[in-house]
C-alpha positions in Angstrom: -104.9 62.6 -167.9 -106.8 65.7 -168.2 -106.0 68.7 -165.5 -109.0 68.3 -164.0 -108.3 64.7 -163.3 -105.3 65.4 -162.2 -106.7 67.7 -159.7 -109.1 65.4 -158.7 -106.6 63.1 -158.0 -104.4 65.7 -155.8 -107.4 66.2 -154.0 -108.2 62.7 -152.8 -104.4 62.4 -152.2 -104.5 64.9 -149.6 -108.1 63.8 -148.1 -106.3 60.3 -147.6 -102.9 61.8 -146.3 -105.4 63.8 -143.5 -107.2 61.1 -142.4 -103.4 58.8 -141.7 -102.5 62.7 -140.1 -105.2 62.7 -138.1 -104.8 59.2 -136.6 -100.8 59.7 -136.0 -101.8 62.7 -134.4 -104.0 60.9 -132.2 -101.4 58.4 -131.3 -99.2 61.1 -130.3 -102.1 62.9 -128.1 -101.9 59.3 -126.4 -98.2 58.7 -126.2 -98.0 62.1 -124.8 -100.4 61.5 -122.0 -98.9 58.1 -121.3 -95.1 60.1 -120.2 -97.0 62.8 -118.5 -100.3 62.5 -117.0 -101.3 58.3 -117.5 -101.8 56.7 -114.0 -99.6 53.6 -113.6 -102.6 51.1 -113.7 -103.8 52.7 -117.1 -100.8 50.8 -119.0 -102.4 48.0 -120.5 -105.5 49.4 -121.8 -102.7 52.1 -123.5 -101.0 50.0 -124.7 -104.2 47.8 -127.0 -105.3 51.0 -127.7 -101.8 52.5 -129.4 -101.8 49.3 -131.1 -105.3 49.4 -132.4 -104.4 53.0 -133.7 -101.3 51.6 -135.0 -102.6 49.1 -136.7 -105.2 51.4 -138.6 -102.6 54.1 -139.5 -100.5 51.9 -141.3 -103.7 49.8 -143.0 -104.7 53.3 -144.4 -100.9 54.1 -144.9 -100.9 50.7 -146.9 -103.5 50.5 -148.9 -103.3 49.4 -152.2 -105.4 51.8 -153.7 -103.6 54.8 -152.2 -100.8 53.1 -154.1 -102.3 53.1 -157.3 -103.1 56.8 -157.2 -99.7 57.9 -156.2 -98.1 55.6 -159.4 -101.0 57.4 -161.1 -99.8 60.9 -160.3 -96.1 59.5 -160.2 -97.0 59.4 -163.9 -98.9 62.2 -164.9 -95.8 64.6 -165.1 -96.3 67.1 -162.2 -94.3 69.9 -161.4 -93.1 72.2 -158.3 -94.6 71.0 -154.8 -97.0 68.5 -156.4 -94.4 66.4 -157.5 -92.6 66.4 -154.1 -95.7 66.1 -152.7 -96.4 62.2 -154.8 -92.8 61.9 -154.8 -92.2 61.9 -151.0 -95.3 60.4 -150.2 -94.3 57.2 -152.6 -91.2 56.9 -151.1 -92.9 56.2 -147.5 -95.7 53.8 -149.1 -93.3 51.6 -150.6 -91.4 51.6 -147.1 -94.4 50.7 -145.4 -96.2 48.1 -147.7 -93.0 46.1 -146.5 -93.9 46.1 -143.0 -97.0 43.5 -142.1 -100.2 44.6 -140.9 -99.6 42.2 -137.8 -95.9 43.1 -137.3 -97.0 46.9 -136.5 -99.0 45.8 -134.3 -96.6 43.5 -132.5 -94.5 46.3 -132.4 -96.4 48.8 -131.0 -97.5 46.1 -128.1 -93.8 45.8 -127.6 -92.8 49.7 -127.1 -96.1 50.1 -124.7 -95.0 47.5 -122.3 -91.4 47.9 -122.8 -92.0 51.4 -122.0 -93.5 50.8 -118.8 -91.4 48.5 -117.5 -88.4 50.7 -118.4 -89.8 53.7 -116.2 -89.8 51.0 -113.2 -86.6 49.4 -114.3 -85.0 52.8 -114.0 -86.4 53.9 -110.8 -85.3 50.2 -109.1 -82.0 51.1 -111.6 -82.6 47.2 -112.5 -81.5 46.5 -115.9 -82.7 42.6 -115.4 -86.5 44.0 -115.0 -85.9 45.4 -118.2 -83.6 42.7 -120.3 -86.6 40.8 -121.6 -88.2 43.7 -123.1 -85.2 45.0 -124.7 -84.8 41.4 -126.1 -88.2 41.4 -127.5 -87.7 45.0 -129.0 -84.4 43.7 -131.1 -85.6 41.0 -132.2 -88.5 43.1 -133.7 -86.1 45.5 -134.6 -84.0 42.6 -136.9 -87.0 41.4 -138.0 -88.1 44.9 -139.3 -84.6 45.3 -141.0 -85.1 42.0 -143.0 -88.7 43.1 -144.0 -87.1 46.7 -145.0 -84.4 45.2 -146.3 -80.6 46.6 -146.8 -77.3 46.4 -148.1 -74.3 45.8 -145.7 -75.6 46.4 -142.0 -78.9 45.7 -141.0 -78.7 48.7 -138.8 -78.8 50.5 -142.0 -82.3 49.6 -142.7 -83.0 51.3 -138.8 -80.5 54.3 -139.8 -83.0 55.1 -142.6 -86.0 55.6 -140.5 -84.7 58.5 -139.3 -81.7 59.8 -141.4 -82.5 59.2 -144.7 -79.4 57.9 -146.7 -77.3 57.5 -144.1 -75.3 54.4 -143.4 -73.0 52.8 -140.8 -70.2 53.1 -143.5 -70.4 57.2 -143.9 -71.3 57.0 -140.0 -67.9 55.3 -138.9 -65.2 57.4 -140.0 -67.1 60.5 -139.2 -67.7 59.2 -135.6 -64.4 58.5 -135.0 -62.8 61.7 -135.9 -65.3 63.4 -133.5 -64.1 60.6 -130.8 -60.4 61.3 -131.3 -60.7 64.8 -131.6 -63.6 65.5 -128.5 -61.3 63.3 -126.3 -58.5 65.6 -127.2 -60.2 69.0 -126.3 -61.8 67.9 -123.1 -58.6 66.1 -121.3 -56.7 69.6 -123.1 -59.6 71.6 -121.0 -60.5 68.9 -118.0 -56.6 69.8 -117.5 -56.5 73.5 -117.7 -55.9 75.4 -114.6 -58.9 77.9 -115.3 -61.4 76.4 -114.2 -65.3 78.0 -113.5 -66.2 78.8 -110.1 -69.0 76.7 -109.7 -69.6 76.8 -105.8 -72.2 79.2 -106.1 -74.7 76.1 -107.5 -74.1 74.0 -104.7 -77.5 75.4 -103.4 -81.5 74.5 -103.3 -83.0 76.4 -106.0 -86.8 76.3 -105.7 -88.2 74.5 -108.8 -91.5 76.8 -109.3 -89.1 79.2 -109.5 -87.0 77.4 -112.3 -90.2 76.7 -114.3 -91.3 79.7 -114.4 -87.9 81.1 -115.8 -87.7 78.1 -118.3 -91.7 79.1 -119.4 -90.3 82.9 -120.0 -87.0 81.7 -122.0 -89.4 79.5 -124.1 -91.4 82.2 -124.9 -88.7 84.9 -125.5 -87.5 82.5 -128.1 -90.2 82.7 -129.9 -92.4 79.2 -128.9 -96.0 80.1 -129.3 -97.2 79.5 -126.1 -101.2 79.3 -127.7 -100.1 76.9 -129.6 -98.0 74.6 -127.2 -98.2 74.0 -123.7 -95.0 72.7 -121.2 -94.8 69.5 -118.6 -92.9 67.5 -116.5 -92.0 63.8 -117.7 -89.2 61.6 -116.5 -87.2 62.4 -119.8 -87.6 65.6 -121.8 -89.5 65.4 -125.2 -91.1 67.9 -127.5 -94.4 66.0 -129.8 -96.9 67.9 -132.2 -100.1 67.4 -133.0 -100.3 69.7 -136.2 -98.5 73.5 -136.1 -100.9 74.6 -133.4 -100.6 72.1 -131.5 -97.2 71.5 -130.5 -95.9 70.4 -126.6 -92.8 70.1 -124.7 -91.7 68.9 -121.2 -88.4 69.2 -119.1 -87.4 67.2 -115.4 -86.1 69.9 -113.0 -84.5 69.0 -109.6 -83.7 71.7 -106.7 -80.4 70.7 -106.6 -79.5 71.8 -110.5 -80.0 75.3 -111.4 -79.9 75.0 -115.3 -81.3 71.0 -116.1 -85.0 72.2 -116.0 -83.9 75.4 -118.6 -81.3 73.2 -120.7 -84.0 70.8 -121.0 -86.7 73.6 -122.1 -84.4 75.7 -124.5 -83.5 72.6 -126.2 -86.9 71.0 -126.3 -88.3 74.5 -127.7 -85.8 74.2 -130.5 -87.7 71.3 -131.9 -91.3 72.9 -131.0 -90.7 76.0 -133.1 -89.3 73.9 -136.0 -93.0 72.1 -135.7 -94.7 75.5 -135.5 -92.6 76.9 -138.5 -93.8 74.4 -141.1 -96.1 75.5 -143.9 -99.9 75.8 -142.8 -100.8 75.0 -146.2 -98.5 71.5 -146.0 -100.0 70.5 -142.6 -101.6 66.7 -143.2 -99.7 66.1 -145.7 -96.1 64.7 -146.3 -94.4 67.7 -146.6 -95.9 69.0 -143.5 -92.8 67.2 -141.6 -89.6 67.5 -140.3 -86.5 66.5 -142.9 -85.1 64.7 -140.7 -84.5 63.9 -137.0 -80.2 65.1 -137.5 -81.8 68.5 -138.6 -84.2 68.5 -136.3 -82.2 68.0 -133.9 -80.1 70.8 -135.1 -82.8 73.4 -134.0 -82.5 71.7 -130.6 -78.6 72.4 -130.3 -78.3 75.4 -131.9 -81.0 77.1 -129.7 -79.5 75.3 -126.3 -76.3 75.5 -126.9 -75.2 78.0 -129.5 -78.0 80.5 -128.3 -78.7 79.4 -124.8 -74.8 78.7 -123.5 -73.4 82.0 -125.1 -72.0 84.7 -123.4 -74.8 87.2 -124.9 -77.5 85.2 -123.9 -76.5 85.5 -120.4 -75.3 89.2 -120.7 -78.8 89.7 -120.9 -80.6 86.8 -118.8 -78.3 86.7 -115.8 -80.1 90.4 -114.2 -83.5 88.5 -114.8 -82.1 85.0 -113.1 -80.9 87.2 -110.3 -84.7 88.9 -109.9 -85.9 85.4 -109.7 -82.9 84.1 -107.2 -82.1 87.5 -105.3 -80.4 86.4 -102.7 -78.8 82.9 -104.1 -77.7 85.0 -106.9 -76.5 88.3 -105.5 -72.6 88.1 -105.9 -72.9 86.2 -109.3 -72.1 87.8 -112.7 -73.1 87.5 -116.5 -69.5 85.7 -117.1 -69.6 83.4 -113.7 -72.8 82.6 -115.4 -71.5 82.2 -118.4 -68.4 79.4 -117.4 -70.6 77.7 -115.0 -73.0 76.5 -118.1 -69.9 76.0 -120.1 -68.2 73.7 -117.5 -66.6 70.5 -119.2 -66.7 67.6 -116.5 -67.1 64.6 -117.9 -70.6 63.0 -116.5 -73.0 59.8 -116.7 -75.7 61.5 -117.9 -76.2 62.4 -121.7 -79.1 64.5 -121.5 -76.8 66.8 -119.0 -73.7 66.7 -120.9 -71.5 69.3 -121.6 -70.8 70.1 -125.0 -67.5 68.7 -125.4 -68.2 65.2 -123.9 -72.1 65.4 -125.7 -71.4 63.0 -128.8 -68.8 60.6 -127.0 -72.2 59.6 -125.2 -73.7 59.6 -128.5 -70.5 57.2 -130.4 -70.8 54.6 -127.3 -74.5 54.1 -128.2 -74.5 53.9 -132.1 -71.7 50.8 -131.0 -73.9 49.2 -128.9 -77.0 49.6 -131.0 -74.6 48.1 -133.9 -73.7 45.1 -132.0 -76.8 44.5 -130.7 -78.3 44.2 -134.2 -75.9 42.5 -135.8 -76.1 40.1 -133.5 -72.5 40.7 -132.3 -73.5 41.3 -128.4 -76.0 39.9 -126.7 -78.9 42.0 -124.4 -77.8 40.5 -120.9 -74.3 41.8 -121.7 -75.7 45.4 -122.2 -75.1 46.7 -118.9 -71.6 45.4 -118.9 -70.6 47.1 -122.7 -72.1 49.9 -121.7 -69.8 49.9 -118.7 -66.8 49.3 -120.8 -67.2 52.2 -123.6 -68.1 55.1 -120.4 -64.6 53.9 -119.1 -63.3 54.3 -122.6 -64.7 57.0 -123.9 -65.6 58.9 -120.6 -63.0 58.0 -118.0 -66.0 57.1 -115.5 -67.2 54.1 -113.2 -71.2 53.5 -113.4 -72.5 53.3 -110.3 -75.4 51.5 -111.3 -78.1 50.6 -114.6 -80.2 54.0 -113.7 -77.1 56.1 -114.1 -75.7 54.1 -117.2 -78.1 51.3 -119.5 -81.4 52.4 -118.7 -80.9 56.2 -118.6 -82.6 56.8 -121.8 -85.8 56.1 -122.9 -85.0 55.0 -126.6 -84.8 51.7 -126.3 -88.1 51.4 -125.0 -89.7 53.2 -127.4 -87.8 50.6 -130.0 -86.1 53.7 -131.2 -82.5 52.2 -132.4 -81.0 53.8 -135.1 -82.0 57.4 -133.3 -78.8 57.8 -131.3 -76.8 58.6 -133.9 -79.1 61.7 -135.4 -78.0 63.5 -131.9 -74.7 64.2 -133.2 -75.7 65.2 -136.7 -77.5 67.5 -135.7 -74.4 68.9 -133.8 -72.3 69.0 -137.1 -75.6 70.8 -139.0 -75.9 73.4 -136.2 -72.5 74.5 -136.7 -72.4 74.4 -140.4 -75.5 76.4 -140.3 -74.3 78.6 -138.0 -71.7 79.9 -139.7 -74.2 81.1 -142.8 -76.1 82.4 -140.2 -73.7 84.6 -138.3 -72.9 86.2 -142.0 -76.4 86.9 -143.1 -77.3 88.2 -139.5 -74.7 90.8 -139.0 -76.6 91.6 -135.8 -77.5 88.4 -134.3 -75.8 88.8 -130.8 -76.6 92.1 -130.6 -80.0 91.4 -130.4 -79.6 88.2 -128.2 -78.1 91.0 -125.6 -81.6 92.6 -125.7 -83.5 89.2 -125.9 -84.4 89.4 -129.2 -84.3 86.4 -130.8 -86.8 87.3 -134.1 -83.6 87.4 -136.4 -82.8 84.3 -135.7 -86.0 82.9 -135.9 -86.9 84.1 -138.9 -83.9 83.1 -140.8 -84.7 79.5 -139.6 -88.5 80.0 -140.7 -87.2 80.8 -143.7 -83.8 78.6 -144.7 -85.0 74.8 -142.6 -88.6 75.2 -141.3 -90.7 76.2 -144.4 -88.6 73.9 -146.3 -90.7 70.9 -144.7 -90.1 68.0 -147.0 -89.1 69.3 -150.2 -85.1 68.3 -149.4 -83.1 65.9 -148.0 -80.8 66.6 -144.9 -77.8 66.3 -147.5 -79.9 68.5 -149.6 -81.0 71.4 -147.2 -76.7 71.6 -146.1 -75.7 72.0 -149.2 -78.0 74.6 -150.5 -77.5 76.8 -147.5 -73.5 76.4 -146.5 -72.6 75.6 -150.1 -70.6 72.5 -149.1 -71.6 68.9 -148.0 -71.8 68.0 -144.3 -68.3 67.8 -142.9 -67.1 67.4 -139.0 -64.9 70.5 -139.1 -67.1 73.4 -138.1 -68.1 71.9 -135.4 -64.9 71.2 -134.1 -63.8 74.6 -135.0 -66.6 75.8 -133.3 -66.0 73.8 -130.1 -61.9 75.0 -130.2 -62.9 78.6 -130.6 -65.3 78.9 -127.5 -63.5 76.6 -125.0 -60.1 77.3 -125.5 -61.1 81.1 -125.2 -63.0 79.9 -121.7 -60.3 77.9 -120.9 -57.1 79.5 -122.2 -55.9 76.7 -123.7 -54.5 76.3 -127.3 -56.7 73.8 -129.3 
């Protein structure tokens, strides 16, 4: 093959990969609208057309002669990006070619009305409104683990939608040590006698208010607010429609202070990812994300690492207290400081604490497993789920809204997701410590809101990247070592026993 063939090739490879960009772009545009602005009576008609979409993107993701020109190229011994590029983009054809034209769009029937039903389900907190959907979702789910096919689990074949490489086996032992040791710090902490003060929250806190503060965080970070936009939806979710287009939401409440900025800092974690990727690899397969664990990484380190420490409020809590003069007269960077940094075990993931965060996330990845390999049956959901918050959390559940159906996963078919949550944990904190040795200055300039360094070690070391490593890959070549639970939990021992006073 001559180079000008080759190029020619390239050429229509990346016309074809833009037009499958374009329509998944479009399906976001429409998933988007149907968790913010869609009126209730506009579900049906959503839901024929995200299958309709569906159906197309993965007829043009499918076709045979886009597989014939990657095995051409596959061939034709390219180097540097153009290899990833064919390399990459053969490993998701010969995923999807497994997958049946008529099975997508099953599926995407499924999460529409599943996702509907589970927003009324929730508000009625009536897990038997929702227990046929869920049904139909895992059987789809098992059926699109035998069409993937896998070795041991079947949950494998889900794990690898998201996390590539990653399976139940390597999963287990490093959940479990996170289990053992996350119970340890937070009944060591729960049982301290230092506690926060924390009666200062139990006020209204006007909700324009918090938005506003939420908008100006987002932006300090560094989201590009011309190239992104924030709403309300019933759970918090960040979705791109190419680098300049890129749109988060949060859920506030007047009677929590921080949920509405958690929520933002967090989602604006994953925006900026989206808005760091290469301009010249947007359409294309190494326009994207790694992962979802490393995405998810941006999300944690910027909430939590960023967002939840001490120099981060040294420098927000004057600006909080402008917004809240009255509510907030008497209250200090470090009140601040312990009250986001309380550890109380709760019911609710997305309002977790850092300490209890990933036994919400272990309790999941079990039920998920047992649910797919046929080892627990969907009416029993509500009462495993039950079970493992009593185990793992020490709590009763009131009720399905404030246990089963608090997340909106499920409906969305999404098992297999849960468990990228606490990765992402484990490659913040392995990150992190890079980080804080090449930026000698970080939290000085977090005490003077600048967050650029930051930013632009991330632009440089995860978002650029794209697809040109793995998760595995990307750890390694930054920390020098392979993704291991310990600095995380050193990371967690350090901060709250100094909060706490306790010896960890």
């Amino acid at each position: 093959m001559s180079q000008t063939d080759r190029q020619n090739q390239l050429q229509t490879l990346r016309a074809r990969l833009g037009e499958i960009s374009d329509i998944n772009n479009a399906l976001s545009v429409l998933h988007w609208d149907q968790e913010v602005y869609m009126p209730p009576k506009g579900a049906s008609g959503r839901a024929l057309q995200l299958a309709t979409l569906s159906s197309i993107s993965h007829a043009r993701a499918t076709d045979p002669e886009l597989g014939a020109l990657l095995e051409d190229l596959a061939a034709a011994g390219l180097k540097g990006d153009d290899a990833k590029l064919v390399s990459e983009t053969l490993h998701d054809y010969r995923r999807a070619v497994k997958l049946p034209d008529e099975f997508v769009r099953e599926f995407s029937l499924a999460q529409s009305r599943a996702f509907e039903a589970w927003v009324k389900a929730r508000k009625d907190s009536d897990f038997a409104a929702f227990q046929p959907h869920l049904q139909t979702i895992v059987d789809l789910l098992r059926r699109r683990a035998d069409y993937m096919g896998y070795e041991g689990s079947p949950y494998n074949a889900l794990l690898e939608d998201y996390e590539r490489g990653m399976r139940v086996d390597s999963l287990k032992p490093v959940f479990a040590t996170l289990a053992k040791e996350q119970s340890r710090i937070v009944d060591a902490v729960t049982n301290s006698p230092h506690q926060p003060e924390t009666a200062w929250l139990d006020q209204e806190w006007d909700e324009q208010t918090q938005w506003d503060f939420a908008l100006q965080v987002a932006a300090d970070f560094g989201y590009d607010l011309e190239a992104g936009r924030m709403d309300r939806s019933v759970h918090p979710f960040s979705t791109g429609f190419g680098i300049r287009d890129v749109r988060i939401t949060t859920r506030l409440s007047k009677d929590e202070l921080f949920m509405g900025l958690t929520g933002a800092m967090h989602e604006t974690g994953h925006a900026m990812y989206e808005q760091g990727l290469r301009e010249e690899d947007e359409r294309t397969t190494l326009g994207e994300a790694i992962s979802l664990g490393v995405h998810e990484s941006q999300s944690r380190m910027w909430e939590n690492m960023i967002g939840r420490g001490r120099a981060f409020w040294e420098h927000y809590t004057p600006k909080l207290r402008e917004a809240f003069p009255l509510q907030m007269q008497d209250v200090s960077p470090e009140d601040v400081y312990r009250a986001v940094n309380r550890v109380q075990p709760s019911l609710i993931r997305v309002e977790a604490d850092e300490c209890t965060y990933n036994l919400h996330i272990v309790l999941r990845f079990e039920i998920e497993i047992d649910l797919i390999e046929n080892r627990l049956a969907v009416k029993d959901v509500p009462e495993a789920w039950n079970a493992k918050v009593k185990q793992y959390l020490g709590l009763d559940v009131p009720g399905d809204a404030m246990g089963c159906l608090q997340d909106i996963h499920w409906s969305h078919g999404s098992m297999g997701y849960f468990p990228t949550y606490a990765l992402g944990n484990l490659y913040a904190a392995q990150m992190f410590e890079r980080i804080e040795k090449d930026v000698p200055l970080l939290w000085t300039g977090v005490e003077r809101g600048d967050f650029s360094p930051l930013l632009n070690w991330l632009r440089e070391h995860v978002h650029r990247v794209g697809r040109r490593m793995t998760a595995p890959e990307l750890i390694q070549s930054i920390t020098g070592k392979p993704l291991s639970p310990e600095p995380y939990l050193n990371y967690l021992k350090s901060k709250f026993g100094g909060l706490y006073q306790v010896s960890l």
